[in-house]
VOBA-1610 file (N, C-alpha, C; in pm, whole numbers, padded with zeros to 5 digits, always signed):
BEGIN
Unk-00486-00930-00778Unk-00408-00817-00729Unk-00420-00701-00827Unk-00523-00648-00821Unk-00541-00555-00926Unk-00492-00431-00868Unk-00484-00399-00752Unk-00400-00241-00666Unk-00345-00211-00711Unk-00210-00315-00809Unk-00082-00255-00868Unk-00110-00225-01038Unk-00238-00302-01068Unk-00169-00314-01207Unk-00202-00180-01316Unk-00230-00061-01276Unk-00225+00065-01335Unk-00082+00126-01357Unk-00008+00137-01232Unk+00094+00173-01221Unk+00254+00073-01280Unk+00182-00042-01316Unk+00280-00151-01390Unk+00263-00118-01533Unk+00150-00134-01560Unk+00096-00111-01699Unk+00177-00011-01810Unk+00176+00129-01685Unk+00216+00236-01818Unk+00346+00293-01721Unk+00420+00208-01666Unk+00577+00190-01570Unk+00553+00322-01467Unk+00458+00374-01466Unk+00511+00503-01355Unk+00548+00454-01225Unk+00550+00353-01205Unk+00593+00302-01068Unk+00762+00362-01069Unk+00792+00335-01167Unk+00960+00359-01160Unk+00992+00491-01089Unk+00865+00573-01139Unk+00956+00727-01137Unk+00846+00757-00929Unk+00808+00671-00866Unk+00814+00675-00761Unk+00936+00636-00695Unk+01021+00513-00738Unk+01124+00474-00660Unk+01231+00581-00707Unk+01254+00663-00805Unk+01327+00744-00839Unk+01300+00873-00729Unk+01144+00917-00731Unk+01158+00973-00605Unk+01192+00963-00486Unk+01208+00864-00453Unk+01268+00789-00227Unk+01389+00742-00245Unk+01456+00758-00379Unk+01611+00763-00398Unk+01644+00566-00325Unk+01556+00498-00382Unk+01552+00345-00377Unk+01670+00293-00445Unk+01717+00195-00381Unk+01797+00113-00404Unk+01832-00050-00383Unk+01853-00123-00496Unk+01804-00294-00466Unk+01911-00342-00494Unk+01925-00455-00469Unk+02074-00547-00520Unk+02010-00616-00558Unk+02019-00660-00732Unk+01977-00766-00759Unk+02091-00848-00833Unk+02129-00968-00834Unk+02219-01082-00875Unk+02347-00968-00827Unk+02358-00930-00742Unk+02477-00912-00646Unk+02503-00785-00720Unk+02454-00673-00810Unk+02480-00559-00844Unk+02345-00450-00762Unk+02389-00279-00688Unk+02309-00251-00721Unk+02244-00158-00773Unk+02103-00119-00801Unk+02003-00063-00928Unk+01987+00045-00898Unk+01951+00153-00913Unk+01860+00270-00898Unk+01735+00296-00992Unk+01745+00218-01087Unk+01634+00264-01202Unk+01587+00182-01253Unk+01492+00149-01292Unk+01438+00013-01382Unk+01342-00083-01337Unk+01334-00040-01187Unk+01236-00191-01138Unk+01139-00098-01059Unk+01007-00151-01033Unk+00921-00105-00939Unk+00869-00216-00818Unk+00853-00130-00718Unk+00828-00199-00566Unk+00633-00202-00618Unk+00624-00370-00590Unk+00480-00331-00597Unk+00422-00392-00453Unk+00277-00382-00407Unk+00245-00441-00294Unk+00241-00549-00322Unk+00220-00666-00230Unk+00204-00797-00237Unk+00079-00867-00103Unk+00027-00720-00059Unk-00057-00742+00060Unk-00178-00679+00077Unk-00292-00665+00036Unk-00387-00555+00011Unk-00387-00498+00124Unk-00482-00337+00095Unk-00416-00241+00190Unk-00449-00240+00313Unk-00558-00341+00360Unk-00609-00346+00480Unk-00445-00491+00579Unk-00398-00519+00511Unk-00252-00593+00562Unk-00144-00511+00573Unk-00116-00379+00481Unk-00039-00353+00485Unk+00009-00224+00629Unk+00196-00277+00651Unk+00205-00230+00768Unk+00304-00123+00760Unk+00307-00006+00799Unk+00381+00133+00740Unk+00455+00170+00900Unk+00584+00224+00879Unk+00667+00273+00995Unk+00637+00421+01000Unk+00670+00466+01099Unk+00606+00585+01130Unk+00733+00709+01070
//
């Protein structure tokens, strides 16, 4: 899964979910900052809403 691992590497993933104003519950609190959404499906799987 190499798609993600630039954007893991040097964290800029974060300051994407900071842009779409993301939000997660994790262990029942929730986050705005700190974690990044990565794919888990290469891009020919992946399925986008309009």
């Amino acid at each position: 899964m190499k798609w993600n691992s630039g954007k893991l590497i040097d964290k800029s993933c974060t300051k994407n979910v900071a842009l779409e104003s993301s939000n997660v519950i994790f262990d029942g609190r929730r986050t705005s900052y700190g974690f990044c959404l990565v794919w888990i499906e290469p891009p020919e799987k992946r399925k986008f809403k309009d």
